[in-house]
C-alpha positions as a LaTeX table, in Angstrom:
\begin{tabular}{lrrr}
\hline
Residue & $x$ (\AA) & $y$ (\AA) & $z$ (\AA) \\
\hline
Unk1 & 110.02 & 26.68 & $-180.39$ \\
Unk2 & 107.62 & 25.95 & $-183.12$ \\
Unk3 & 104.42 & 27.13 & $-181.70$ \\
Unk4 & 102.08 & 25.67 & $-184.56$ \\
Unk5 & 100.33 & 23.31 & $-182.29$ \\
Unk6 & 100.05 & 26.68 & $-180.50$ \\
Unk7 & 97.79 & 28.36 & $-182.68$ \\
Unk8 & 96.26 & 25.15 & $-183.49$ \\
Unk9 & 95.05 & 25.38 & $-180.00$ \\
Unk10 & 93.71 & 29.29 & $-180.08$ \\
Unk11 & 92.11 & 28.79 & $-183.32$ \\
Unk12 & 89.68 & 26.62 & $-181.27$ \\
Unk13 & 88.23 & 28.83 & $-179.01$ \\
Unk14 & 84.73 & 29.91 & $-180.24$ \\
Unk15 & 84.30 & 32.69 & $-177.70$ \\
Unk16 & 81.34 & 31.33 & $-176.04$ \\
Unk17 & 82.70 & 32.59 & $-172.48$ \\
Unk18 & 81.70 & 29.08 & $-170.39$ \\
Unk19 & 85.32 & 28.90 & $-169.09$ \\
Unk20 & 84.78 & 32.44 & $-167.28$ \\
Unk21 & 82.41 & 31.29 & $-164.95$ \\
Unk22 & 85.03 & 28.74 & $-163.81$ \\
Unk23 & 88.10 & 30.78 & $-163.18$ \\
Unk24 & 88.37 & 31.43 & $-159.95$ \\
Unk25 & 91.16 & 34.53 & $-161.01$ \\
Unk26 & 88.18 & 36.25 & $-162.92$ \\
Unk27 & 85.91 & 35.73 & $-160.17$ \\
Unk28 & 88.19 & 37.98 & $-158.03$ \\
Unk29 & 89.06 & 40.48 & $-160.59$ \\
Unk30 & 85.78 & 40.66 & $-163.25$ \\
Unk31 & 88.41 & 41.75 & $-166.19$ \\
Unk32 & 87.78 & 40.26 & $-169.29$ \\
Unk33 & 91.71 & 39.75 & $-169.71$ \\
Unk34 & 92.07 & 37.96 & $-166.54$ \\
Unk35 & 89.79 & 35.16 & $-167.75$ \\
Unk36 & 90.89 & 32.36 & $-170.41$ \\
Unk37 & 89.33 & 34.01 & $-173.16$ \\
Unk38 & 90.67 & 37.03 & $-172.63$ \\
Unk39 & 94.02 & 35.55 & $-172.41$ \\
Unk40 & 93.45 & 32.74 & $-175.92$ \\
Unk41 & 92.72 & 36.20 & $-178.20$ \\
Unk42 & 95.57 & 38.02 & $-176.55$ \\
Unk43 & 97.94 & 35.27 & $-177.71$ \\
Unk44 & 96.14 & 34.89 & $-180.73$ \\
Unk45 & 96.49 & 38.50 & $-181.32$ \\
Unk46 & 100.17 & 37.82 & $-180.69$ \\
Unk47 & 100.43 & 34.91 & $-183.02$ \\
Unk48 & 98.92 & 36.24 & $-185.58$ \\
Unk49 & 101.29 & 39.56 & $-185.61$ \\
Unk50 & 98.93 & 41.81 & $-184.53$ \\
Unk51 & 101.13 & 42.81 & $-180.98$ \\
Unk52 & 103.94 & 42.15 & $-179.44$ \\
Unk53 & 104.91 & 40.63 & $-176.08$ \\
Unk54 & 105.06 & 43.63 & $-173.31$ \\
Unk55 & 105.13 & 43.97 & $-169.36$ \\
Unk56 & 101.47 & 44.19 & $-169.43$ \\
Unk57 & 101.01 & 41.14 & $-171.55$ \\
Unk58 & 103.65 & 39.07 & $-169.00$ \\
Unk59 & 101.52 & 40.48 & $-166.16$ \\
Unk60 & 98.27 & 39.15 & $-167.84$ \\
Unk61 & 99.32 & 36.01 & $-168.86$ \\
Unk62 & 101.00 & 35.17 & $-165.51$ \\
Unk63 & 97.73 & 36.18 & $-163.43$ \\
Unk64 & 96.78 & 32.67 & $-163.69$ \\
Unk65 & 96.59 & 29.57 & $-161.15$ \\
Unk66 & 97.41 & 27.30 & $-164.24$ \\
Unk67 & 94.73 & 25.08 & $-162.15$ \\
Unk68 & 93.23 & 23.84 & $-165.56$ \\
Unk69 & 89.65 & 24.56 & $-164.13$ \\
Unk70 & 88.99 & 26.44 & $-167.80$ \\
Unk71 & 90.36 & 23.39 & $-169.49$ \\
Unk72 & 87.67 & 21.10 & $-168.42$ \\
Unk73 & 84.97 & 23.36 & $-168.85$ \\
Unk74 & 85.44 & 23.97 & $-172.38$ \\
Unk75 & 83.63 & 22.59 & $-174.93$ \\
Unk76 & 86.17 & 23.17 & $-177.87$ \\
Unk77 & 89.23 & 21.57 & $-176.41$ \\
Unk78 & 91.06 & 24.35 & $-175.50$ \\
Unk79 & 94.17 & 23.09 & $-173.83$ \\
Unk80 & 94.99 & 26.28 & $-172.06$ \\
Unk81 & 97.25 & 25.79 & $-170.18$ \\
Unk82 & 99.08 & 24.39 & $-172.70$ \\
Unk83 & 98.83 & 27.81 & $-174.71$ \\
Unk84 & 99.66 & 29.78 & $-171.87$ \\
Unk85 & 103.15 & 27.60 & $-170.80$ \\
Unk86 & 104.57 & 27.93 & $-174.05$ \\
Unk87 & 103.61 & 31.63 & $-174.57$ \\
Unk88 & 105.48 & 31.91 & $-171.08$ \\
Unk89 & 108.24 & 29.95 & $-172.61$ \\
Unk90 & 108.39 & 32.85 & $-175.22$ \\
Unk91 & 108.21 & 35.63 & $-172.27$ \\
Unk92 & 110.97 & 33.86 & $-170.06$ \\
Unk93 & 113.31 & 34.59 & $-173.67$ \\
Unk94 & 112.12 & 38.03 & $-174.08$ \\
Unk95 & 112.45 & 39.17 & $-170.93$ \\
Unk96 & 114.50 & 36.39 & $-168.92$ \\
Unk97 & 113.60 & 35.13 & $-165.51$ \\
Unk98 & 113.13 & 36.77 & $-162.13$ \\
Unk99 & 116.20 & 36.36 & $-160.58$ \\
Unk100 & 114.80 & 35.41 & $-157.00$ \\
Unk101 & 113.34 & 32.60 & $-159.48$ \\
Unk102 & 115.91 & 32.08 & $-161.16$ \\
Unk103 & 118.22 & 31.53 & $-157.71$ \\
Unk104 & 115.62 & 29.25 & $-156.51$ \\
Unk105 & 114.69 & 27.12 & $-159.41$ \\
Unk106 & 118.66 & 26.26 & $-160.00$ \\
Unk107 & 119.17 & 25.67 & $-156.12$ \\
Unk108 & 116.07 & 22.87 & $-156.76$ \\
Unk109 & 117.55 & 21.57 & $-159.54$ \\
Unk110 & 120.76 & 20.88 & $-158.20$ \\
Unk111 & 120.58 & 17.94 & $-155.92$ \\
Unk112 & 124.01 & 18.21 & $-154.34$ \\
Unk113 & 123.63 & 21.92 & $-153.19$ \\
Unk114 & 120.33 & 21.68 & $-152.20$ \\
Unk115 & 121.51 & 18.77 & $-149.43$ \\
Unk116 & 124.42 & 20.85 & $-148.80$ \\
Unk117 & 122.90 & 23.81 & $-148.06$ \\
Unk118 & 120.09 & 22.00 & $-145.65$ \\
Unk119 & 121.85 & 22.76 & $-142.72$ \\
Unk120 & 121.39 & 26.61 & $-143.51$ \\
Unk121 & 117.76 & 26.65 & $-144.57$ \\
Unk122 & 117.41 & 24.86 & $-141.28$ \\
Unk123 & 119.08 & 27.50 & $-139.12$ \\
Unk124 & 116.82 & 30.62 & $-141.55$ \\
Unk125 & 113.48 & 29.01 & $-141.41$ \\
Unk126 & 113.25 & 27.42 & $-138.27$ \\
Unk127 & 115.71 & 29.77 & $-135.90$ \\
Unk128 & 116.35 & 33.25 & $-137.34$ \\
Unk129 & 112.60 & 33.37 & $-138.80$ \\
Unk130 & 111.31 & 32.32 & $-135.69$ \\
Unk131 & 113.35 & 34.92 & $-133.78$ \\
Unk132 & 113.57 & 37.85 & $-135.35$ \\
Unk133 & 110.98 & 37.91 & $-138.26$ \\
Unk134 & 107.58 & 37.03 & $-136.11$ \\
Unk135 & 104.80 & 39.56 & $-137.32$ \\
Unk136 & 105.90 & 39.43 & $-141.32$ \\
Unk137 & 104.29 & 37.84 & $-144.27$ \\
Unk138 & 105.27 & 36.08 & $-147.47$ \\
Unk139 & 102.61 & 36.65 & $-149.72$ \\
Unk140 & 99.42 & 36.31 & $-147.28$ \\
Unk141 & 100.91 & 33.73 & $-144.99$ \\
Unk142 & 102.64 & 34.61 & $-141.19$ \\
Unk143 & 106.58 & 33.51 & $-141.56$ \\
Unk144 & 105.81 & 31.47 & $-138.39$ \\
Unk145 & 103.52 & 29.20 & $-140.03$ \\
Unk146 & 105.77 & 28.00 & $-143.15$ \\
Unk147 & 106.81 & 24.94 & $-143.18$ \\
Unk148 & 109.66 & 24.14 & $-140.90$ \\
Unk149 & 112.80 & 22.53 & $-142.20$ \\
Unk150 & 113.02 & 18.52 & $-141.51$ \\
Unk151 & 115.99 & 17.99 & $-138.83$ \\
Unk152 & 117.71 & 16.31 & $-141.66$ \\
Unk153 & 116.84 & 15.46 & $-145.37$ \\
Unk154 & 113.65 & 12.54 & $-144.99$ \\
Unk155 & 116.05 & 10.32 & $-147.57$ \\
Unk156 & 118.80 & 10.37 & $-145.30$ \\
Unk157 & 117.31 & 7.93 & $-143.20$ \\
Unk158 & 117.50 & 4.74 & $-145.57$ \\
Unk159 & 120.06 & 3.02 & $-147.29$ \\
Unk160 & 117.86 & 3.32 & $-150.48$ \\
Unk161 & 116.02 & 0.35 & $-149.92$ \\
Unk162 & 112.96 & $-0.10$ & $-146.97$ \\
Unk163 & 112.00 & $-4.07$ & $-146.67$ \\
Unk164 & 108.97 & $-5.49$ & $-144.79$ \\
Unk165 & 108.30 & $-7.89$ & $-142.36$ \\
Unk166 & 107.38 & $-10.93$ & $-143.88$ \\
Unk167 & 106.71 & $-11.62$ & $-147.66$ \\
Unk168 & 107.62 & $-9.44$ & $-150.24$ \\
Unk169 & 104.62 & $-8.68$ & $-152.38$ \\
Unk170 & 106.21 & $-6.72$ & $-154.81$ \\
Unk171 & 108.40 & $-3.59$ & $-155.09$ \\
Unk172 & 108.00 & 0.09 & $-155.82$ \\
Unk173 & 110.07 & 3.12 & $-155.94$ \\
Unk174 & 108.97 & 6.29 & $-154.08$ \\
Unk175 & 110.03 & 9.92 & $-155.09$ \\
Unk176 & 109.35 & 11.59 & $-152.58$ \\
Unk177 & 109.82 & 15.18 & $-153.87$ \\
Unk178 & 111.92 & 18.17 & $-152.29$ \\
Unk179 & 109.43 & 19.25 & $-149.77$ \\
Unk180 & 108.82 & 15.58 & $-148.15$ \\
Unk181 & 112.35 & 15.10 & $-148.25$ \\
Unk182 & 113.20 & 18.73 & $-147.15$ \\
Unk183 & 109.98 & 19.96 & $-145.07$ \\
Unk184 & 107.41 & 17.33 & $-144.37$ \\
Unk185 & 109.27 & 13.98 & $-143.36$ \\
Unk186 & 105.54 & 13.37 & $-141.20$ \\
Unk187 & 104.47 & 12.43 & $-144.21$ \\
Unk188 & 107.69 & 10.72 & $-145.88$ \\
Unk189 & 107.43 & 8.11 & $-142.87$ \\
Unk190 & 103.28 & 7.82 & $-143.09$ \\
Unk191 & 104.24 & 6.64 & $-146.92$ \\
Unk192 & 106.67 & 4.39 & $-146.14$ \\
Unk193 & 104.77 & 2.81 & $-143.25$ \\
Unk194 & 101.38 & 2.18 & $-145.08$ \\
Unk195 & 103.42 & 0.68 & $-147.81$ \\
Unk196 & 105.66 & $-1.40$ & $-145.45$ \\
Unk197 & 101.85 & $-2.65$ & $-144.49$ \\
Unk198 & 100.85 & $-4.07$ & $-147.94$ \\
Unk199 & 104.59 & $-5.89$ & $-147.92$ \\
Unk200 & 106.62 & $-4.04$ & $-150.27$ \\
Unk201 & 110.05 & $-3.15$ & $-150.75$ \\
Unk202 & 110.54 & 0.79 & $-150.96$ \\
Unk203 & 113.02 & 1.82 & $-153.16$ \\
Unk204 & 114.13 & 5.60 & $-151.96$ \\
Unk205 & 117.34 & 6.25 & $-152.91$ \\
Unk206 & 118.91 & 9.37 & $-151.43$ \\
Unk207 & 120.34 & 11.12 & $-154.65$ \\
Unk208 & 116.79 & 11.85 & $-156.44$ \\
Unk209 & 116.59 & 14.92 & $-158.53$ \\
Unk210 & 113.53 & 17.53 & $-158.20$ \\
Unk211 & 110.86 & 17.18 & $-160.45$ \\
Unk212 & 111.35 & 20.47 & $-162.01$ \\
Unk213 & 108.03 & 21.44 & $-162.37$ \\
Unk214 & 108.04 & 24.96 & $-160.67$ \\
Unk215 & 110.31 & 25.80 & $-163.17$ \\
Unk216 & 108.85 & 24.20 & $-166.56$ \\
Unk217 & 105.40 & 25.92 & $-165.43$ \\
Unk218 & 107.21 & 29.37 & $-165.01$ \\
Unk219 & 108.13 & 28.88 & $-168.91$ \\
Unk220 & 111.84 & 28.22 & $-167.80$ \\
Unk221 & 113.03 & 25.12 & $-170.28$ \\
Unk222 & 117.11 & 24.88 & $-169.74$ \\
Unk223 & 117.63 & 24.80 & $-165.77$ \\
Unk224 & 115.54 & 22.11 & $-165.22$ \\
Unk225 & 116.59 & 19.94 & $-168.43$ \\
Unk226 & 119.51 & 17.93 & $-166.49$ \\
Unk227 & 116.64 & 16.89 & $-163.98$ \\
Unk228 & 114.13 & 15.79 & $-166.46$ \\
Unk229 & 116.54 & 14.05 & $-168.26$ \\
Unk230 & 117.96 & 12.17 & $-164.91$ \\
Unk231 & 114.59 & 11.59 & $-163.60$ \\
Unk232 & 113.28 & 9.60 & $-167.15$ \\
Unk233 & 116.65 & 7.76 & $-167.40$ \\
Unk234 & 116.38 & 6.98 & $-163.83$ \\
Unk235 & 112.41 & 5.70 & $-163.16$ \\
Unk236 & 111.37 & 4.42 & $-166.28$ \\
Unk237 & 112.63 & 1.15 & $-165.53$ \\
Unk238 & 110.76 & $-2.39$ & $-166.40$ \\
Unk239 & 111.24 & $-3.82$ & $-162.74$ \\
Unk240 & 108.94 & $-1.32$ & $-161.05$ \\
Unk241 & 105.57 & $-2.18$ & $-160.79$ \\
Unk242 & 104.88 & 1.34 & $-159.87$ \\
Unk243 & 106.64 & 4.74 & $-159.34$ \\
Unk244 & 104.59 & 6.20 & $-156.31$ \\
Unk245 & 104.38 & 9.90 & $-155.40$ \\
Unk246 & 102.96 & 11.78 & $-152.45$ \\
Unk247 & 102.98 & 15.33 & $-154.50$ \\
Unk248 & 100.63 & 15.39 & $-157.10$ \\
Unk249 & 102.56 & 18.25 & $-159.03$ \\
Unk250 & 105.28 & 16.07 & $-158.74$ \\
Unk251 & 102.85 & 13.37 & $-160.40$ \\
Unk252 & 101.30 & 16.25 & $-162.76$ \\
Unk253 & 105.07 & 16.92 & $-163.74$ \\
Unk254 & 105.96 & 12.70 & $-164.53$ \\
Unk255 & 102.62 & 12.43 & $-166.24$ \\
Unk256 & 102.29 & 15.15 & $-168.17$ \\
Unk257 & 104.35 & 18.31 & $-168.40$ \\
Unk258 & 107.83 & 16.05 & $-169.22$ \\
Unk259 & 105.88 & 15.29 & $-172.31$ \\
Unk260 & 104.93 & 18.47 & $-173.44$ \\
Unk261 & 108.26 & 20.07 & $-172.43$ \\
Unk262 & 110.27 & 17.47 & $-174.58$ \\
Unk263 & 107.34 & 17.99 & $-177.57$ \\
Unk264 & 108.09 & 22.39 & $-177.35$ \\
Unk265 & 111.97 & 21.32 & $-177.40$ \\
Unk266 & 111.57 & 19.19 & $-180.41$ \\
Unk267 & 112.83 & 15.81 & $-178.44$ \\
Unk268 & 111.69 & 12.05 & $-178.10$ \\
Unk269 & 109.37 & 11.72 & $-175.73$ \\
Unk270 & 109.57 & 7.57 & $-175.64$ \\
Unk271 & 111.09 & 6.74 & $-172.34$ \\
Unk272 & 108.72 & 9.91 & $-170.76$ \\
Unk273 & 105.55 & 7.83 & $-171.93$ \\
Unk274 & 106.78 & 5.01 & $-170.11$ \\
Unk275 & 107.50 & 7.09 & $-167.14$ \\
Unk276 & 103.87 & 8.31 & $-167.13$ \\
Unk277 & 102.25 & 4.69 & $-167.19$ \\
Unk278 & 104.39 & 3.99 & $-164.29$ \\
Unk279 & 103.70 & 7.35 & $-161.92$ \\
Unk280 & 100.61 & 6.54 & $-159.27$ \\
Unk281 & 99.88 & 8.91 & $-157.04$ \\
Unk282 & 100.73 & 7.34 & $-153.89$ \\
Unk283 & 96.24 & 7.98 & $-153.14$ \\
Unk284 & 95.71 & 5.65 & $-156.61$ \\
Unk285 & 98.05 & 3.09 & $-155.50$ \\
Unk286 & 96.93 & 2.74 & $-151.72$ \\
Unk287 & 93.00 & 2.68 & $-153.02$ \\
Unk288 & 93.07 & $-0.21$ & $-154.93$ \\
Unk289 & 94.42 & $-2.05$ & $-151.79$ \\
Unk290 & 92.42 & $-0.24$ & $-149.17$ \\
Unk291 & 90.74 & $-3.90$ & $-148.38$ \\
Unk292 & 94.45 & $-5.48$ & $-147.45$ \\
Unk293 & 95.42 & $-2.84$ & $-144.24$ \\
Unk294 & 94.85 & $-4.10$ & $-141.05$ \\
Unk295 & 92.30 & $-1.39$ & $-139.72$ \\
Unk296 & 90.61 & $-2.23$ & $-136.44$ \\
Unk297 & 87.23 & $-2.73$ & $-137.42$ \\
Unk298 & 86.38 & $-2.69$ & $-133.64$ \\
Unk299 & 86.97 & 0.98 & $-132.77$ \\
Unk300 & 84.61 & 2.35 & $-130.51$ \\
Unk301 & 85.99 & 5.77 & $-130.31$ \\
Unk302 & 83.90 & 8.96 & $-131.11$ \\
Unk303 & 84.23 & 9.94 & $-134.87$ \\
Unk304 & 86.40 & 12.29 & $-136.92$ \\
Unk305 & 85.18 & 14.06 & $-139.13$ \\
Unk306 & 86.85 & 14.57 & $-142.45$ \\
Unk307 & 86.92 & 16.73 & $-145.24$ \\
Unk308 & 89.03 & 16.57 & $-148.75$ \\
Unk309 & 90.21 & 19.34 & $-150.97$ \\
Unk310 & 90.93 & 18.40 & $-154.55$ \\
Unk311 & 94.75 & 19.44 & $-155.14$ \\
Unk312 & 94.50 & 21.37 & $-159.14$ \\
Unk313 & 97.34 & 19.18 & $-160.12$ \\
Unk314 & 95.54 & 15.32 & $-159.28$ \\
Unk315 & 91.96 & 15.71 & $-160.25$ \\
Unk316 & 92.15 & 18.11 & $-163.28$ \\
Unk317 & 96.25 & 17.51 & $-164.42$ \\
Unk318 & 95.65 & 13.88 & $-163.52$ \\
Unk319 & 92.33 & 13.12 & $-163.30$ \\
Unk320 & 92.59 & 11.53 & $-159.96$ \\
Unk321 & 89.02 & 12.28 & $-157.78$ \\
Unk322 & 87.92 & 9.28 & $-156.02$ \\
Unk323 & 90.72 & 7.41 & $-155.03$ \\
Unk324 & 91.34 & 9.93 & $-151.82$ \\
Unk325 & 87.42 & 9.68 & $-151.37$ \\
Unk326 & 87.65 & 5.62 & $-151.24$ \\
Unk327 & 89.95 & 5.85 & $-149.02$ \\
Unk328 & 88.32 & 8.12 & $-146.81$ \\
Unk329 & 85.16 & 6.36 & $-147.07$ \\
Unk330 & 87.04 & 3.12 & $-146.07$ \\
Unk331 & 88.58 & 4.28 & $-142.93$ \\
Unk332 & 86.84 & 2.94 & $-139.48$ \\
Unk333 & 86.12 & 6.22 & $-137.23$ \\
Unk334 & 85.72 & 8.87 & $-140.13$ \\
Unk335 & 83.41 & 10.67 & $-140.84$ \\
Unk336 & 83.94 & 12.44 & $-144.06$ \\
Unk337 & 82.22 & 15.15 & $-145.03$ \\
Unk338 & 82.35 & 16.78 & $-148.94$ \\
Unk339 & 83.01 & 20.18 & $-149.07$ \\
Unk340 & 81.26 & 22.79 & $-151.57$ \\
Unk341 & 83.81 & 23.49 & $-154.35$ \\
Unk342 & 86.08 & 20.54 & $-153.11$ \\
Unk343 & 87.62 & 20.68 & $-156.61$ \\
Unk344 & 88.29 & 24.48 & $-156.82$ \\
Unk345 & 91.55 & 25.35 & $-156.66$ \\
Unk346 & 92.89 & 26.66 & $-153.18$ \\
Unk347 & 94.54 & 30.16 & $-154.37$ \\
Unk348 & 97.76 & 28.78 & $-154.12$ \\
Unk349 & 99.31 & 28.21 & $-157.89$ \\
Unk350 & 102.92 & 28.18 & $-156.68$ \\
Unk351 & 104.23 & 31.09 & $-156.85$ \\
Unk352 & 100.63 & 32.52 & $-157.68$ \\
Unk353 & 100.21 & 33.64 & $-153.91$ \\
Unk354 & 103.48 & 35.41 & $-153.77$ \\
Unk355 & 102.88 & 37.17 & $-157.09$ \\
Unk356 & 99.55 & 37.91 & $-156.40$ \\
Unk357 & 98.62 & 38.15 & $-152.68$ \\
Unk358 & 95.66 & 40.14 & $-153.10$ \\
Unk359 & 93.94 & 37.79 & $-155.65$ \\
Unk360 & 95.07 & 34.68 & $-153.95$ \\
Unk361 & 93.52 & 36.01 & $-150.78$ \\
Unk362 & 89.74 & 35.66 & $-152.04$ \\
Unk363 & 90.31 & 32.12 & $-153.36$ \\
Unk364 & 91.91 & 30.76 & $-150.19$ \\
Unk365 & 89.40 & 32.78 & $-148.39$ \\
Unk366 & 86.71 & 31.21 & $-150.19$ \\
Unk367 & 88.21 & 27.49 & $-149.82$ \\
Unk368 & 88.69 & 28.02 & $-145.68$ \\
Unk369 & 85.21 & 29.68 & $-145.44$ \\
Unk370 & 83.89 & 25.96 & $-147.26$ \\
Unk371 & 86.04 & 24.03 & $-145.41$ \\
Unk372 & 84.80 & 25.56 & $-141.63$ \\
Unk373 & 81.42 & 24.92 & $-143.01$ \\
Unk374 & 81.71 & 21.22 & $-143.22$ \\
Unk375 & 81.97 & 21.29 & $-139.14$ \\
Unk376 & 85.36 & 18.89 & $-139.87$ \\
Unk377 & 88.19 & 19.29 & $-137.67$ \\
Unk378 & 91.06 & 17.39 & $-140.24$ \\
Unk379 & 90.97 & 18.61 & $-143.78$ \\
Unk380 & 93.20 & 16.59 & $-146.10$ \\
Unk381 & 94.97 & 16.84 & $-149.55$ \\
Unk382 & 97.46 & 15.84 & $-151.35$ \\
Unk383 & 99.42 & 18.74 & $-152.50$ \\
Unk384 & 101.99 & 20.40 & $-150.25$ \\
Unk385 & 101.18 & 23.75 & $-151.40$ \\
Unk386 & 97.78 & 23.34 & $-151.05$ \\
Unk387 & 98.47 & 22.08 & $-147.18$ \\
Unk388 & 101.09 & 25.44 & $-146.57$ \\
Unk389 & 98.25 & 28.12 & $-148.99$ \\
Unk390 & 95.57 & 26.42 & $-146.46$ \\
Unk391 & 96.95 & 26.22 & $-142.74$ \\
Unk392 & 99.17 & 29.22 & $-143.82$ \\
Unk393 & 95.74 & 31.31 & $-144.04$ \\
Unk394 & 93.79 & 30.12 & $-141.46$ \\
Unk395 & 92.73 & 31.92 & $-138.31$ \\
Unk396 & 94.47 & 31.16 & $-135.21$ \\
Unk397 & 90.70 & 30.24 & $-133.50$ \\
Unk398 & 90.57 & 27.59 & $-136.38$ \\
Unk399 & 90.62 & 24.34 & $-134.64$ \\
Unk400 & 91.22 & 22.59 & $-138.11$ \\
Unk401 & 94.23 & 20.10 & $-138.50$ \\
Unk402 & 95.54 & 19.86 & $-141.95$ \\
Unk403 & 96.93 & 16.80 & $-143.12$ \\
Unk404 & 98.07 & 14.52 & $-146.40$ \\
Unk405 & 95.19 & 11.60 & $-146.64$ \\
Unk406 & 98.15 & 9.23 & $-146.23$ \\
Unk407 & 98.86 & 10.85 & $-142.88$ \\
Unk408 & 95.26 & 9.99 & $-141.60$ \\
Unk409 & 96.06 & 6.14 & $-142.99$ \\
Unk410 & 98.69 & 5.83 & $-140.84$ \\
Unk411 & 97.45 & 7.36 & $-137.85$ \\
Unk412 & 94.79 & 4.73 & $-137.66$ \\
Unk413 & 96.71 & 2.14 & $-138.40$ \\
Unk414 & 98.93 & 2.66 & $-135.59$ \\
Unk415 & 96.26 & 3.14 & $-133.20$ \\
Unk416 & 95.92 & $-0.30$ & $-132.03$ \\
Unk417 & 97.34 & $-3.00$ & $-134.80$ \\
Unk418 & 95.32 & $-5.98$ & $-134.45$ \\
Unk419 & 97.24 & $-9.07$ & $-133.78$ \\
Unk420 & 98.08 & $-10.48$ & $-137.80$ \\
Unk421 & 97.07 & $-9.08$ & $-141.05$ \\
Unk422 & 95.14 & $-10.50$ & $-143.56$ \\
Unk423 & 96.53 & $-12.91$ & $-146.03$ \\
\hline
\end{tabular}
């Protein structure tokens, strides 16, 4: 890997610290090499010959949410998250992959054996765990409150194609992701019915391919290759209007991080350009045509009250901030209520929370504490991590339901439909 845009990058930082104040990692650990600048002149150090890669470099370079929050905040155009992917690209070679990462990055990967092997994740997570494993963790999270597995893959339920009633008004395809399809078909079926309501045709087809993100963030570029590669042959097609996702690191991958994986390998990166002007996060695409869903305008019920956390991967990776807030704004019987820190990233980072329980724990502990001060009693994002890292860590008193935005759509569109929709 040529890593002369690399340097080009570190060479820009000017020291002047203003990305410290906004990592939430340094705010937890007050080490000057668990903050961005700490970590730039550590690879610049490296780049420039003056140390080599170690364990205690990999730990400090992966003790980071990769939530971009330094990226914004700096003033020289520091991409760092740029700089630290491809210097974990160049720790992943040195000294290879964890293997528990390595097992489940190439069981995501592989389509066929992740379907196959449903059935047992099924009997694990929501039997044996259940059973015999009630009082343990993973990372800071009770086993009892992961996700359970969906009684079959969400796909599985369509032929590929979902039609409306009435006139077709045009016709997208939805990815919707390994955990939707594998963990969270509540909000598979909200997607599909708010689009079924502005008179689309749903392309899902049931052999998608994960995005491969968890992977290409973890500096891992050849297991999830064949999946990039399917993935851009597969959606960046002229008769879409859109390609609509309900994970925004799913979106974060399509719109950005195919692009800069294909740039480290040397490849084109045509048909991935298209692919990015085609990905909407499901939240952009609903926004625009808040106005068309047939929302009682009538209801005289007492009001919910709403809050929104901003998922790292949509409002930083994407730039995506008030399309979930017109929404919420637009919905009849809400209430919503911003949060303090809405955008600051939940503790979560992936893997982050596993790797590093103890720092995760003051984030998340900071985003719940925000969250109960709002007084709302639905929170809602859309990020599936951020929804497990959030209910995961909340206390059982917590009267707080945690939803995707699209989930709170549908709910009150189904309440009472009024008798025809608008034309």
């Amino acid at each position: 890997m040529d890593l002369q845009e690399t340097k080009d990058l570190v060479y820009r930082c000017n020291k002047c610290g203003l990305c410290i104040s906004a990592c939430p990692v340094y705010q937890q650990l007050l080490m000057e090499a668990a903050s961005p600048r700490g970590k730039v002149q550590l690879v610049k150090s490296y780049l420039e010959g003056g140390m080599e890669l170690s364990p205690r470099f990999k730990e400090i370079l992966l003790t980071c949410l990769l939530c971009e929050n330094c990226v914004v905040n700096c003033p020289s155009g520091v991409q760092h998250d740029h700089v630290f992917t491809d210097l974990r690209t160049e720790l992943v070679k040195t000294y290879g992959l964890n293997w528990k990462k390595r097992l489940i990055y190439k069981l995501l990967t592989n389509e066929k054996l992740l379907h196959s092997t449903s059935v047992l994740a099924r009997l694990g997570r929501n039997w044996l765990l259940e059973t015999f494993a009630k009082g343990m963790r993973l990372g800071n999270i009770p086993v009892e409150r992961l996700p359970r597995v969906n009684p079959k893959p969400f796909r599985d339920r369509f032929n590929g194609l979902v039609l409306p009633e009435g006139e077709v008004r045009g016709r997208v395809y939805y990815f919707t992701g390994c955990f939707t399809n594998y963990f969270a078909e509540e909000v598979g079926q909200a997607v599909v019915n708010v689009l079924k309501r502005l008179h689309l045709e749903i392309e899902i087809p049931s052999g998608q391919d994960c995005c491969g993100v968890a992977a290409i963030l973890s500096g891992e570029e050849e297991i999830p290759m064949k999946s990039v590669e399917k993935n851009i042959s597969t959606l960046a097609r002229e008769d879409l209007d859109a390609v609509l996702v309900d994970c925004a690191t799913c979106g974060a991958a399509f719109k950005k991080e195919y692009i800069a994986l294909l740039r480290r390998k040397g490849m084109d990166t045509s048909k991935a350009e298209i692919l990015k002007g085609k990905t909407l996060d499901v939240l952009e695409y609903v926004a625009e045509r808040i106005d068309l869903l047939p929302f009682r305008k009538d209801r005289n019920r007492p009001k919910i009250r709403v809050t929104y956390h901003d998922p790292c991967h949509l409002v930083r990776a994407q730039g995506v901030s008030q399309a979930p807030r017109k929404i919420l704004k637009a919905l009849p019987g809400v209430e919503f209520v911003e949060m303090k820190d809405a955008n600051v990233c939940c503790g979560g980072g992936g893997s982050f929370q596993f790797d590093f329980p103890d720092v995760s724990k003051g984030i998340t502990a900071n985003k719940i504490k925000n969250i109960r001060e709002t007084g709302a009693s639905i929170v809602v994002t859309g990020c599936p991590g951020c929804r497990v890292t959030i209910s995961g860590n909340m206390d059982e008193s917590d009267q707080i339901t945690v939803l995707h935005p699209i989930q709170l759509v549908d709910r009150l569109l189904s309440e009472e439909t009024p008798e025809k929709s608008p034309q």
